[in-house]
CHARMM-style PDB file with segment names, atoms N, HN, CA, C and O in Angstrom:
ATOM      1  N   UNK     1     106.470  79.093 127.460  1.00  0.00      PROA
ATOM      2  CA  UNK     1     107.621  79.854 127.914  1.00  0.00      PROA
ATOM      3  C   UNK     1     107.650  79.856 129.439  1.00  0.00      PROA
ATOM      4  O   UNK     1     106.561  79.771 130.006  1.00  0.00      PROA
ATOM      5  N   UNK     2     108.862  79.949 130.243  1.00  0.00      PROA
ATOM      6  HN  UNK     2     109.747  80.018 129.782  1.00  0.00      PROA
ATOM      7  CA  UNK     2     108.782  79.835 131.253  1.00  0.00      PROA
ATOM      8  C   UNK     2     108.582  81.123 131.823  1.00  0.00      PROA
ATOM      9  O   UNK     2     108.755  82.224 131.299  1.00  0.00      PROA
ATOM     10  N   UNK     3     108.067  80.740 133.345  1.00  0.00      PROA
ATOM     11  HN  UNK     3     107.926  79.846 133.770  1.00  0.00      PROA
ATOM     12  CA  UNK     3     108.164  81.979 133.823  1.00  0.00      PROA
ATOM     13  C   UNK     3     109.053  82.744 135.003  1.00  0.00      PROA
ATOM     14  O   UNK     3     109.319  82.020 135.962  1.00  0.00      PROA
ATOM     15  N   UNK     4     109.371  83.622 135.041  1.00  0.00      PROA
ATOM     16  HN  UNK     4     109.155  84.211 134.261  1.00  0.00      PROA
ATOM     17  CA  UNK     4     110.395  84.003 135.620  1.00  0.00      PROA
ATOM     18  C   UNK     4     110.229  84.785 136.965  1.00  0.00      PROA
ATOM     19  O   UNK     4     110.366  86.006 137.034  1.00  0.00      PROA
ATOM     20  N   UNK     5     109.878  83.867 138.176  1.00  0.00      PROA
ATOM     21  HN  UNK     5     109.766  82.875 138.119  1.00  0.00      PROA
ATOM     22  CA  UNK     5     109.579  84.344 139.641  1.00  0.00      PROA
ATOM     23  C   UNK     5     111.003  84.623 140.760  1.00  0.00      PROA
ATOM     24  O   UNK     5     112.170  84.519 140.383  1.00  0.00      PROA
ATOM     25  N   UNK     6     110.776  84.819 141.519  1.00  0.00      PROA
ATOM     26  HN  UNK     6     109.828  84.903 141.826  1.00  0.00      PROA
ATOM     27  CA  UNK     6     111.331  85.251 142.776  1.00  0.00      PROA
ATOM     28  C   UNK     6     111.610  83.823 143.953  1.00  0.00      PROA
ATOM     29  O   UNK     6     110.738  83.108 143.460  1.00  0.00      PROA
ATOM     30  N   UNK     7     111.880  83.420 144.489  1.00  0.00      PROA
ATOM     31  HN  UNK     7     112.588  84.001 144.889  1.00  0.00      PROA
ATOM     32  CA  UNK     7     112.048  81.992 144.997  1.00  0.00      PROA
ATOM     33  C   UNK     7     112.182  83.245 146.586  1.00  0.00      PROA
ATOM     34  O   UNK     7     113.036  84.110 146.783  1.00  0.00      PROA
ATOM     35  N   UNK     8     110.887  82.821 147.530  1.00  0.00      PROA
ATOM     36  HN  UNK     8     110.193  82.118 147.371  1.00  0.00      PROA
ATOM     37  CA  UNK     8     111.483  83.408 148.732  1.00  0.00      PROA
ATOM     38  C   UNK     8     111.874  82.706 149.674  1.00  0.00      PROA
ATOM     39  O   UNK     8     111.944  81.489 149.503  1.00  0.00      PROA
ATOM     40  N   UNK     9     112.165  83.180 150.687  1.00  0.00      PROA
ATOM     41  HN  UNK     9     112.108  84.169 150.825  1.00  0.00      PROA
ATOM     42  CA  UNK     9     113.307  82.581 151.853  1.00  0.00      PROA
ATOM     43  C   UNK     9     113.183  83.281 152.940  1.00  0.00      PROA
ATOM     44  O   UNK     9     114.165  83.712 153.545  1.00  0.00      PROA
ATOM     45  N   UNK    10     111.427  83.565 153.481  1.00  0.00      PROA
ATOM     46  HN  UNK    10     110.630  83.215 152.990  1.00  0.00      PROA
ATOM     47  CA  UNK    10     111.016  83.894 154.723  1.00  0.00      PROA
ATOM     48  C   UNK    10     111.897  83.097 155.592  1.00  0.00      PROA
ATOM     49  O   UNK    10     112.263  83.945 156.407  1.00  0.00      PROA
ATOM     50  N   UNK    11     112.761  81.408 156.093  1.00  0.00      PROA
ATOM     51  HN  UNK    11     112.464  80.719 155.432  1.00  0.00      PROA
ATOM     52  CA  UNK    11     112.762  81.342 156.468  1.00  0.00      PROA
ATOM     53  C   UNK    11     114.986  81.137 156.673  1.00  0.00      PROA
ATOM     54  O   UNK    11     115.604  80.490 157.518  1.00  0.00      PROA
ATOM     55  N   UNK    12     115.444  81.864 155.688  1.00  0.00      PROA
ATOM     56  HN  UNK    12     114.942  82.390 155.002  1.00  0.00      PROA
ATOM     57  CA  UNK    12     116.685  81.316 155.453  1.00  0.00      PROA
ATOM     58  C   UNK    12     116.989  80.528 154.712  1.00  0.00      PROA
ATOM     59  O   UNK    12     118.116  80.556 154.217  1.00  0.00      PROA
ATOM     60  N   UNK    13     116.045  79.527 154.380  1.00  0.00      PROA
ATOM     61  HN  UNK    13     115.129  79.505 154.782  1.00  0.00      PROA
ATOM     62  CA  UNK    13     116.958  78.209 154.074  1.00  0.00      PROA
ATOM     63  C   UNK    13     117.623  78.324 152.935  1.00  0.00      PROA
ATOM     64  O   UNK    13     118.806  77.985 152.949  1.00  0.00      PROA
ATOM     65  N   UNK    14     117.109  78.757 151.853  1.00  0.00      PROA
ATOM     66  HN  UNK    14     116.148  79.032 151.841  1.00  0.00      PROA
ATOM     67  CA  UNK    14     117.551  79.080 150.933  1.00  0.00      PROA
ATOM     68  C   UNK    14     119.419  79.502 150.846  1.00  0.00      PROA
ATOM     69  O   UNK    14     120.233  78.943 150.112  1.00  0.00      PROA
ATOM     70  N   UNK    15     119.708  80.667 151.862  1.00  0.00      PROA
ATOM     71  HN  UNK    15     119.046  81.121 152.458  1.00  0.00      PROA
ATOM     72  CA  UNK    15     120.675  81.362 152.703  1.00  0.00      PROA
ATOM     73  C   UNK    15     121.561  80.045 152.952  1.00  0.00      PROA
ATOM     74  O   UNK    15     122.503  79.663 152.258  1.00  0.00      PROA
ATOM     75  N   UNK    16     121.011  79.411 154.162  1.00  0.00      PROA
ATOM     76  HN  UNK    16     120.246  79.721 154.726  1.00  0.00      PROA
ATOM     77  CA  UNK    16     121.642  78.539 154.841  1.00  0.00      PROA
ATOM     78  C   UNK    16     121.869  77.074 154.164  1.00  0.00      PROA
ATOM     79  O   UNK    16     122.382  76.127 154.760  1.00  0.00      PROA
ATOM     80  N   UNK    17     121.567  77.057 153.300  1.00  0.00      PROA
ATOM     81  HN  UNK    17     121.150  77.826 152.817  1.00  0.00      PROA
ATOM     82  CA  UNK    17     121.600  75.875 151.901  1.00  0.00      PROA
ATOM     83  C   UNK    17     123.083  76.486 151.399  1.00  0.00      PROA
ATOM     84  O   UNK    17     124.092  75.949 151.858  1.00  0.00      PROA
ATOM     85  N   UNK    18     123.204  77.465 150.579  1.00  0.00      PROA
ATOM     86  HN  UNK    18     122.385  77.901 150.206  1.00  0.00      PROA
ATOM     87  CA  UNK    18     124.075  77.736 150.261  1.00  0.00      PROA
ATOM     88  C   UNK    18     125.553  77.730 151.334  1.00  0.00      PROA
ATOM     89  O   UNK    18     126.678  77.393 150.967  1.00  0.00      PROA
ATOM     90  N   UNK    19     125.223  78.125 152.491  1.00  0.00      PROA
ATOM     91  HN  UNK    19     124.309  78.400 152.788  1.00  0.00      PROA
ATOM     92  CA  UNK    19     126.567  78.431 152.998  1.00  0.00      PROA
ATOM     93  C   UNK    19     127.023  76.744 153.100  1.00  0.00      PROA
ATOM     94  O   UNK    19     128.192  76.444 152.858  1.00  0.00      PROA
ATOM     95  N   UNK    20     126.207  75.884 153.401  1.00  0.00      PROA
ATOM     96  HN  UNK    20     125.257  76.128 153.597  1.00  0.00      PROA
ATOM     97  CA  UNK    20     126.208  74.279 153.798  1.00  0.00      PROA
ATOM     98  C   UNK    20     126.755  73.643 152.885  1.00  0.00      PROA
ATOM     99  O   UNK    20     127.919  73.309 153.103  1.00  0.00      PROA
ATOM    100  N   UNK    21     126.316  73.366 151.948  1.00  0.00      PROA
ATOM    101  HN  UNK    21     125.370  73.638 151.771  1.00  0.00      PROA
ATOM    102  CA  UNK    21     126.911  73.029 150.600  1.00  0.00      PROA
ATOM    103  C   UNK    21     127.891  72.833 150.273  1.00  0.00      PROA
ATOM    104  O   UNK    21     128.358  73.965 150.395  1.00  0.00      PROA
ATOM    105  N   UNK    22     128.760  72.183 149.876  1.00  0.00      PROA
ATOM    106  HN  UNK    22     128.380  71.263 149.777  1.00  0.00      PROA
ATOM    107  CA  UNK    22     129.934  72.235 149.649  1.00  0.00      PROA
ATOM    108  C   UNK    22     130.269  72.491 148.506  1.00  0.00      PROA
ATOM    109  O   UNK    22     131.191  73.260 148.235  1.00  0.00      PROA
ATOM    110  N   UNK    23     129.603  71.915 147.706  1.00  0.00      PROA
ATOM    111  HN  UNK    23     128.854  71.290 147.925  1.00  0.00      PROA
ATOM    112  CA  UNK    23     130.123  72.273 145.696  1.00  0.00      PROA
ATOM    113  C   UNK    23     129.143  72.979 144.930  1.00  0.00      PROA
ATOM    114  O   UNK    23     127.928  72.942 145.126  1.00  0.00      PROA
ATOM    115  N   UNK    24     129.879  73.769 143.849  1.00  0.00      PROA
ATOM    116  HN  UNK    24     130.866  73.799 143.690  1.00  0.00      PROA
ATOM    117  CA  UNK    24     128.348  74.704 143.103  1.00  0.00      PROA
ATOM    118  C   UNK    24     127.828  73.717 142.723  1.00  0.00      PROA
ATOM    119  O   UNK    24     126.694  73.584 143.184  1.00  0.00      PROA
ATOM    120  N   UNK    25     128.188  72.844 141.991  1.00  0.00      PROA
ATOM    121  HN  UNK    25     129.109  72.951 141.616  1.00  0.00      PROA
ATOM    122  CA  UNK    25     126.894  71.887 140.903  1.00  0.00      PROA
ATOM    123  C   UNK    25     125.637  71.664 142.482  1.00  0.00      PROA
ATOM    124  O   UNK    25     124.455  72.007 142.479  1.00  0.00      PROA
ATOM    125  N   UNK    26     126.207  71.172 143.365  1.00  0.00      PROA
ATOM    126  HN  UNK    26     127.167  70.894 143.367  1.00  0.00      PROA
ATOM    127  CA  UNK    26     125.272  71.054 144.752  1.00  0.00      PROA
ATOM    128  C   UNK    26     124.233  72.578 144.824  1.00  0.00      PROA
ATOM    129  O   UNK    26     123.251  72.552 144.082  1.00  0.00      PROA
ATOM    130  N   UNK    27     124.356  73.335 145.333  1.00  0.00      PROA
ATOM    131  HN  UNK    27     125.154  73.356 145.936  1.00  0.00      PROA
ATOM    132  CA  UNK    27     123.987  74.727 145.412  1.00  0.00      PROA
ATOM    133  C   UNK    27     123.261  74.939 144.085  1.00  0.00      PROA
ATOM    134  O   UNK    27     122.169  75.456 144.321  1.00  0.00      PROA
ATOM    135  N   UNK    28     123.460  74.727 142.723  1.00  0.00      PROA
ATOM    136  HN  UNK    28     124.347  74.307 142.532  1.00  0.00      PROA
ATOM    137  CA  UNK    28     123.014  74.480 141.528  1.00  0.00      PROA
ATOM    138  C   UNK    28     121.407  73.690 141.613  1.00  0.00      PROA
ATOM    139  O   UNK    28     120.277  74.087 141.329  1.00  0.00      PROA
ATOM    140  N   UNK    29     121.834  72.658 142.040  1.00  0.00      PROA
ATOM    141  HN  UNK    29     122.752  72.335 142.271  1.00  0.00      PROA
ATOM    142  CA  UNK    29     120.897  71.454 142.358  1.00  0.00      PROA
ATOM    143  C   UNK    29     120.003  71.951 143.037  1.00  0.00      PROA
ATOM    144  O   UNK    29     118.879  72.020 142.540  1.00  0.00      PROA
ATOM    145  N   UNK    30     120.212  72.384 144.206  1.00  0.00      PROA
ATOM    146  HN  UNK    30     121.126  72.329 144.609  1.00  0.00      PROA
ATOM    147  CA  UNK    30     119.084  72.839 145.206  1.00  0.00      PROA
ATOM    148  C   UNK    30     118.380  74.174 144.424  1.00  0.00      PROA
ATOM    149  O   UNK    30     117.175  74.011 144.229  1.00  0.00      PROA
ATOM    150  N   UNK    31     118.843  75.260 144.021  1.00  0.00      PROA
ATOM    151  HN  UNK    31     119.821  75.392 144.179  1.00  0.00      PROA
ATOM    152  CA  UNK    31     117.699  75.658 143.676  1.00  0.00      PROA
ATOM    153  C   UNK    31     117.255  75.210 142.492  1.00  0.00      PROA
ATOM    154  O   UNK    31     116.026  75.247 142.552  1.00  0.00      PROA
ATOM    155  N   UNK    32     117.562  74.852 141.565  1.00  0.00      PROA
ATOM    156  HN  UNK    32     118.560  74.822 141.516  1.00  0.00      PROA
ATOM    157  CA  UNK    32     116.958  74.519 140.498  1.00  0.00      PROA
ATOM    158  C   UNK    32     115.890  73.313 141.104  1.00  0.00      PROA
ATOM    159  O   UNK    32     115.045  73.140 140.226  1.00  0.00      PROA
ATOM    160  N   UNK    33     115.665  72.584 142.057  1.00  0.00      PROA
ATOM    161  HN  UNK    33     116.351  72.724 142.771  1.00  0.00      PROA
ATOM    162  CA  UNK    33     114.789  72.070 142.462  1.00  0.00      PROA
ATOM    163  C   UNK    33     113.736  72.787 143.594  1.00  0.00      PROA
ATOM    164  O   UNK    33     112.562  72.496 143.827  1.00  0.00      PROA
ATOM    165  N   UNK    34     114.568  73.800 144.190  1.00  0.00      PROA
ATOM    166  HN  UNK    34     115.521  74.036 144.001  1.00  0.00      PROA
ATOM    167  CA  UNK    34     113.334  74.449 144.687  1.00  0.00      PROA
ATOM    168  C   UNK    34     112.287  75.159 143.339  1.00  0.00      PROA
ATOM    169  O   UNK    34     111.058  75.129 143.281  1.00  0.00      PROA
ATOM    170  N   UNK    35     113.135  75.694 142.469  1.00  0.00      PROA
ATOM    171  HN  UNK    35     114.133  75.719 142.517  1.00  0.00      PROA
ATOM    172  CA  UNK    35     112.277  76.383 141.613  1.00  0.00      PROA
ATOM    173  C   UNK    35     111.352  75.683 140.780  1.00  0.00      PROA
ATOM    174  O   UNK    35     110.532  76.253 140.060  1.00  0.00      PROA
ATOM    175  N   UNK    36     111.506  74.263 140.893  1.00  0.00      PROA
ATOM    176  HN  UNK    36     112.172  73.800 141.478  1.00  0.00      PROA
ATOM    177  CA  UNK    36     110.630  73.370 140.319  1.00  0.00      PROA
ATOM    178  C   UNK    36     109.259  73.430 141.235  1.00  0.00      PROA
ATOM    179  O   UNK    36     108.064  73.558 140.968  1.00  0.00      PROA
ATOM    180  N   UNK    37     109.817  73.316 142.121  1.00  0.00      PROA
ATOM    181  HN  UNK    37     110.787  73.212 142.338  1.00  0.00      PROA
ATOM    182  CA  UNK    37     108.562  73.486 143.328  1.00  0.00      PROA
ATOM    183  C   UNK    37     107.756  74.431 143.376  1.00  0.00      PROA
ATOM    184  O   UNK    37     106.704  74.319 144.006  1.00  0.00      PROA
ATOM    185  N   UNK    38     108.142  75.728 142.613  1.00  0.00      PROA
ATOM    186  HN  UNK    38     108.996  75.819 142.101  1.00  0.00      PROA
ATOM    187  CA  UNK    38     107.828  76.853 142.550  1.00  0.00      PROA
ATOM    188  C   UNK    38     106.803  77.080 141.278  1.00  0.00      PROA
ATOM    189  O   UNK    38     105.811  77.808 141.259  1.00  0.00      PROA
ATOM    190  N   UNK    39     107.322  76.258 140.230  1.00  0.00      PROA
ATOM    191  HN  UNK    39     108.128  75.666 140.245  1.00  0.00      PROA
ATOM    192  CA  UNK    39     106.595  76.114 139.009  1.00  0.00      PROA
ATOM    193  C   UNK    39     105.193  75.356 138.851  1.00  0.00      PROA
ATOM    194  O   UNK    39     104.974  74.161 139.049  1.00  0.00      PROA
ATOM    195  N   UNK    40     104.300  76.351 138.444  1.00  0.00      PROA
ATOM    196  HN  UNK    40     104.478  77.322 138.283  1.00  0.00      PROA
ATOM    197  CA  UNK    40     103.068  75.572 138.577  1.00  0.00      PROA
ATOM    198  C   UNK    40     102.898  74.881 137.503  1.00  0.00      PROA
ATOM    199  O   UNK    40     102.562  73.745 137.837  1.00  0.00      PROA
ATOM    200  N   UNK    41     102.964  74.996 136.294  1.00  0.00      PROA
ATOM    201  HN  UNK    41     103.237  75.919 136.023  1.00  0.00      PROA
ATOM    202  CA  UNK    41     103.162  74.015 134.878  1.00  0.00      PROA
ATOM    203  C   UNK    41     103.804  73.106 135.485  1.00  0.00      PROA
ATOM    204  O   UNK    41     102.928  72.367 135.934  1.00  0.00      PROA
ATOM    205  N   UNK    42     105.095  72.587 135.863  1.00  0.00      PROA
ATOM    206  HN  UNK    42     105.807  73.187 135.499  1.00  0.00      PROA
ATOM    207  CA  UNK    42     105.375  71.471 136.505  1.00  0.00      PROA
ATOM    208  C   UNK    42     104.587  70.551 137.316  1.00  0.00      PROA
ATOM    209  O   UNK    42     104.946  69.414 137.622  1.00  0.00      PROA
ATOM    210  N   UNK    43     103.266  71.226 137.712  1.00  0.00      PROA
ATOM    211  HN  UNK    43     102.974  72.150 137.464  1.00  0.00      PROA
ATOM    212  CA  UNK    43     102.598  70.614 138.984  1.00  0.00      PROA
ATOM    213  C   UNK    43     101.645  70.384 138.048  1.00  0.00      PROA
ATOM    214  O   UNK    43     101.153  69.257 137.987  1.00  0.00      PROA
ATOM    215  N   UNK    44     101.231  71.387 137.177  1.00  0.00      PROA
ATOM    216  HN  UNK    44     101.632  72.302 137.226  1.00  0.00      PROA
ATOM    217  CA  UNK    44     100.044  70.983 136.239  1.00  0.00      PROA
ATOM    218  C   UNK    44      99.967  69.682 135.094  1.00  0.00      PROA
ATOM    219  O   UNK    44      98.983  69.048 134.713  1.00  0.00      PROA
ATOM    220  N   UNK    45     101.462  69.554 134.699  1.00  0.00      PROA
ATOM    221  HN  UNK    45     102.262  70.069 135.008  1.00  0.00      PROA
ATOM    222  CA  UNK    45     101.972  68.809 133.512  1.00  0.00      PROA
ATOM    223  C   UNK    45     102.238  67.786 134.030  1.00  0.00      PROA
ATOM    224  O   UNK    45     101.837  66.822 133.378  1.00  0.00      PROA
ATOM    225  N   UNK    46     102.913  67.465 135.227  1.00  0.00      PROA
ATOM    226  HN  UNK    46     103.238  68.248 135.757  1.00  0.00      PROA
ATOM    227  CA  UNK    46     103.355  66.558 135.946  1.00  0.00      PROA
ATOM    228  C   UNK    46     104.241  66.133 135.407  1.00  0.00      PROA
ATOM    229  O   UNK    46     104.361  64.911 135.326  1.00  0.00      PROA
ATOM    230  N   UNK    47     105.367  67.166 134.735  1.00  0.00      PROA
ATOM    231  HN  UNK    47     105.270  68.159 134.801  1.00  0.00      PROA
ATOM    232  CA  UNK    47     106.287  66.770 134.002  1.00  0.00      PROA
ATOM    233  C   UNK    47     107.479  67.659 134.512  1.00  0.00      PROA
ATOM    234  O   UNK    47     107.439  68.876 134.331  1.00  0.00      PROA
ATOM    235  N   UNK    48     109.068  66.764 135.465  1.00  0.00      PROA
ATOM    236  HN  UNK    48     109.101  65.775 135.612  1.00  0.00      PROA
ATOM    237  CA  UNK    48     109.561  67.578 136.267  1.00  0.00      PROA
ATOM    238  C   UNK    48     111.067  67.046 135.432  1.00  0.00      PROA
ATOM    239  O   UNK    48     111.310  65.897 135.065  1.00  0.00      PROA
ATOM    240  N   UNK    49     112.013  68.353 135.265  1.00  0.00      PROA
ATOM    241  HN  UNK    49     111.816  69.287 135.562  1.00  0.00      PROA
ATOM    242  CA  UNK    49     113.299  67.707 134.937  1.00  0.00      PROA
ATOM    243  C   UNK    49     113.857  66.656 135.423  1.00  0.00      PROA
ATOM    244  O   UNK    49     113.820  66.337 136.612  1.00  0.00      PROA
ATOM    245  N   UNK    50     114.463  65.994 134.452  1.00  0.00      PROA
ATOM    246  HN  UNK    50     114.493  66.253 133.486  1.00  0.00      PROA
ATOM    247  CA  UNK    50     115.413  64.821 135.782  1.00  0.00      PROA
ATOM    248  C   UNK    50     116.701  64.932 134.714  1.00  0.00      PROA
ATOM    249  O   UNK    50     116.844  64.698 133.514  1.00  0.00      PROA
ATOM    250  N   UNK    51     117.662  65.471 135.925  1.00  0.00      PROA
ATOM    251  HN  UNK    51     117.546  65.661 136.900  1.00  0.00      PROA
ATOM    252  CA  UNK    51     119.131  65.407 135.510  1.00  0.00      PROA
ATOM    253  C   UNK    51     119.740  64.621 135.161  1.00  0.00      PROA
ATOM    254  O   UNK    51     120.946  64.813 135.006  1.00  0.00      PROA
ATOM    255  N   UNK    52     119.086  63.253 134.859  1.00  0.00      PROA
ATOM    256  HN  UNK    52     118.106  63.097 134.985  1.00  0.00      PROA
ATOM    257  CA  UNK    52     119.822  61.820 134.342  1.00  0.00      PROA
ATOM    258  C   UNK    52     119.174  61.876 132.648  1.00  0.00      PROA
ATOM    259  O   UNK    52     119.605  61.147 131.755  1.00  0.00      PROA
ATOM    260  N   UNK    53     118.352  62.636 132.511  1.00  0.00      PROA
ATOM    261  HN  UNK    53     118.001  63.228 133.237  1.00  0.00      PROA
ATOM    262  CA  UNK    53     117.675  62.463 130.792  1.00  0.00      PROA
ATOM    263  C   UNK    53     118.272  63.994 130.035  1.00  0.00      PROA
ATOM    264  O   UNK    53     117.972  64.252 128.869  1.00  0.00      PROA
ATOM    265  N   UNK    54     119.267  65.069 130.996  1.00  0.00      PROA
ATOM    266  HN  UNK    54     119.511  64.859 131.943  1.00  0.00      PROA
ATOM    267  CA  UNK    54     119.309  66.108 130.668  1.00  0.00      PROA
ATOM    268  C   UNK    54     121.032  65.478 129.354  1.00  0.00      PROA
ATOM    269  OT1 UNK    54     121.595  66.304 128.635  1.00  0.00      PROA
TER     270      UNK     54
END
């Protein structure tokens, strides 16, 4: 089961990602790949979504 964290943004970017962006699916994209980054089963499994097999 997954787990369900907090994604922080000591430094903005997160913030400043969004305003940049131009389209949701974009804004979509970015965090759902930060939160991959975030996921340690992903790092452990070495098994990461890819939006072309979804």
């Amino acid at each position: 089961m997954a787990q369900t964290i907090t994604l922080g943004d000591k430094y903005g970017m997160i913030h400043e990602a969004m305003k940049i962006l131009p389209e949701d699916e974009l804004k979509i994209n970015c965090i759902e790949a930060l939160a991959e980054l975030e996921d340690n089963e992903c790092h452990r499994t070495r098994k990461f979504a890819n939006k072309q097999n979804r």
